[in-house]
N, C-alpha and C positions, 0 to 999 in steps of 0.2 A: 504494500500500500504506500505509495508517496506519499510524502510530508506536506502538510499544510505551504511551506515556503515553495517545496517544488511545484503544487499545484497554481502558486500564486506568478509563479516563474512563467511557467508555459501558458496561461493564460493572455500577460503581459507581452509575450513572443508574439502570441498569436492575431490579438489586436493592436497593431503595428499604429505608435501617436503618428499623428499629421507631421510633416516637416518642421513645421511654425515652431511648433512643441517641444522636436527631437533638438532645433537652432538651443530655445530657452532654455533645455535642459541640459546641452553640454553646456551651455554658455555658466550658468549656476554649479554645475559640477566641475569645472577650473573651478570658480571662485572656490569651493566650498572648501580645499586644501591648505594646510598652512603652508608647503613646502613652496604650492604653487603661487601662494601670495607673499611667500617671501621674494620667489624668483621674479612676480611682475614692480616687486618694491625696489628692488635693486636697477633691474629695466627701466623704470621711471626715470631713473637718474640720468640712465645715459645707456647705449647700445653695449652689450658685453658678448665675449664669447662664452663657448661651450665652458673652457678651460676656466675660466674666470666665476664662471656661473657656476661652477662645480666646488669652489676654493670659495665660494660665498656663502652655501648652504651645507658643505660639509658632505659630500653623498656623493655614491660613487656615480662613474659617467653613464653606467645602462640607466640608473635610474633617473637623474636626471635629464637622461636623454626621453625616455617616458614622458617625466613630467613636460618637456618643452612639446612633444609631440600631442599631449591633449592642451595647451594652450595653442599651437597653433592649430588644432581642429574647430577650437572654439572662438576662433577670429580674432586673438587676443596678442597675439606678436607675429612677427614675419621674422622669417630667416634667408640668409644667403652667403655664400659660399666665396670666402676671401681665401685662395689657394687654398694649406689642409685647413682651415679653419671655419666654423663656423659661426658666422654675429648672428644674434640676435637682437631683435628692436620691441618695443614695447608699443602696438599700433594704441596711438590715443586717441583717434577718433573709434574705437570699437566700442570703447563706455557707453560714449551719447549713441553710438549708431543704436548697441543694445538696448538701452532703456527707451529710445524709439519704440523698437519693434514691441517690446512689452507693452509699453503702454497701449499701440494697437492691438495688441494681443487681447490684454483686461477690458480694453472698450472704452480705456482710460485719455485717448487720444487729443489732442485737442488744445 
């Protein structure tokens, strides 16, 4: 017999949210990480790389490499390729863009 969690799993699978929804809710699940708000606090400051960004929060590079890859799912930094290196940047128009779309989201618009 599956568990209550499992049952609530594939349920969730199965009725796949609208886009709108899946945008909000990666966009809230970056924020919702300290590691990942330490890494957009440092970014505010100034563009860093991989190497830097790793010596800021203390964690090895698969993981931070992770964390940079659900901020930049969630529209939240750009990256780009200076020889081996990679910068990363802190997109700051992604806030307002976000709380845009939200507020059309809630009907809050306006």
């Amino acid at each position: 017999m599956p568990s209550p969690a499992r049952i609530r799993s594939t349920l969730a699978t199965m009725t796949a949210a609208p886009d709108d929804v899946r945008e909000l809710r990666a966009f809230h699940k970056a924020l919702a990480d300290v590691t990942r708000l330490r890494i957009l606090h440092r970014l505010a400051e100034a563009p860093a790389t991989v190497t830097e960004i790793i010596e800021h929060v203390d964690l090895s590079q698969p993981l931070v490499s992770w964390h940079l890859r659900t901020l930049r799912a969630a529209g939240l930094i750009e990256t780009r390729r200076t020889g081996r290196e990679v910068v990363c940047s802190f997109r700051r128009d992604a806030l307002d863009a976000f709380v845009q779309r939200e507020r059309e989201f809630l009907g809050m618009a306006g």
